[in-house]
Steps between C-alpha positions, in 0.01 A plus 500: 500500500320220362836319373639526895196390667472194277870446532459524898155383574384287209233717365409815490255772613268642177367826608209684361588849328590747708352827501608816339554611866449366864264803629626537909235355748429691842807199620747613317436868573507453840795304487684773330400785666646369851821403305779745622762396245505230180780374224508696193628294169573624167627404224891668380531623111736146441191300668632431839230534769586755776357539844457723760342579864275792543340590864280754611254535807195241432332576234788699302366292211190639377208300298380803306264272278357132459824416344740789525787560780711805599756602745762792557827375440777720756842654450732244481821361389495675165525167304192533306482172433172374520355815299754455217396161480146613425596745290591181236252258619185574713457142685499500873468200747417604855555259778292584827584322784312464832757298706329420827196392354738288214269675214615642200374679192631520151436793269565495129451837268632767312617813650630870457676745677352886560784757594323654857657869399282496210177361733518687832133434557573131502713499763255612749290216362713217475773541794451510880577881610833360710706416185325737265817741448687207348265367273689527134264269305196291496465135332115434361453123460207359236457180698431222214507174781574409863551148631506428904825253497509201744627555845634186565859608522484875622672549823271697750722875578348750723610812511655704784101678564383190457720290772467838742155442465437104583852577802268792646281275726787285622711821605204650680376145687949479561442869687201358668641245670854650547272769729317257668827342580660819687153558638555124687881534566 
C-alpha cells in the first residue's frame, strides 16, 4: 500500500496500529439493519476471491453482538459456493451499499456456516417468518473491521418502492388537475 501511494502520490500515509477489532458504533448498526441486501466475498481453496449477492427484507442481516453478524442464507442454486469456500478459509468481505444516499460500508471478518436442520430454533430467530420454510443455513460473521468507503463515484439507484414512493405525489396532483379539468370542460 505504502509502495503504490508513494509511487502515485509522492508520499505516503503512516497509520497508527490498528486495533485487534473495529467494535460497531450505533452508525454502523443502523446502517446495516435497514440494508435489504449486501455483496458477499470469499476467498476459493486456489485463492481466488469469490462474490456473491444476498437480499432479504431490511434488516435480514442481523447484528447479534458489538462485533458479530448473522443472516439466513435461502434455497438456492445448489452451487455451494460461498460455504465451500469457508469451509478452507474463513475470511469474508461484505460490501453494503446504500445507493441513493451514495454511502457504503465495508465489512472484513471471519465466518462459518450452521446447517438450519440441525438449529430449528434459529430460524425463528434469525429469518423473517415469509421465507422461513427455505432457510437451509445461517452464516455468523466475527466482524474484525469496517471502513465507510468514499462516495465520490457511486451512482445514486433507487429502487422500484423507492421511485413509487417520490412518483406518488405527482400521480395524485396529475389526477387532481385532470378532474378539475373535466369539472371546467
Amino acid at each position: 500500500m505504502r509502495k503504490a501511494q508513494e509511487q502515485y502520490f509522492g508520499s505516503s500515509q503512516r497509520l497508527p496500529p490498528a486495533p485487534d477489532r473495529d467494535a460497531l458504533t450505533e452508525d454502523e448498526i443502523q446502517f446495516i439493519q435497514s440494508r435489504d441486501s449486501f455483496y458477499l466475498a470469499t476467498v476459493t481453496e486456489k485463492g481466488w476471491p469469490y462474490m456473491q449477492h444476498r437480499g432479504g427484507p431490511p434488516g435480514f442481516l442481523k447484528v447479534t453482538g458489538t462485533n458479530q453478524l448473522a443472516f439466513a442464507d435461502y434455497k438456492g442454486n445448489r452451487q455451494m459456493l460461498s460455504t465451500g469456500n469457508l469451509a478452507v478459509n474463513d475470511r469474508v468481505c461484505l460490501f453494503l451499499m446504500d445507493y441513493p444516499q451514495r454511502t457504503r460500508l465495508k465489512i472484513l471478518g471471519h465466518a462459518r456456516v450452521e446447517d438450519a436442520r440441525q438449529h430449528p430454533e434459529l430460524v425463528a430467530q434469525l429469518a423473517d417468518p415469509a421465507v422461513q420454510r427455505i432457510v437451509e443455513r445461517f452464516f455468523f460473521i466475527d466482524v474484525i473491521a469496517f471502513d465507510w468507503n468514499c462516495p465520490k463515484y457511486i451512482t445514486p439507484r433507487y429502487t422500484a418502492a423507492e421511485v413509487e414512493a417520490a412518483v406518488a405525489p405527482l400521480r395524485e396532483r396529475i389526477a387532481d388537475l385532470e378532474a378539475q379539468i373535466k369539472k371546467e370542460k
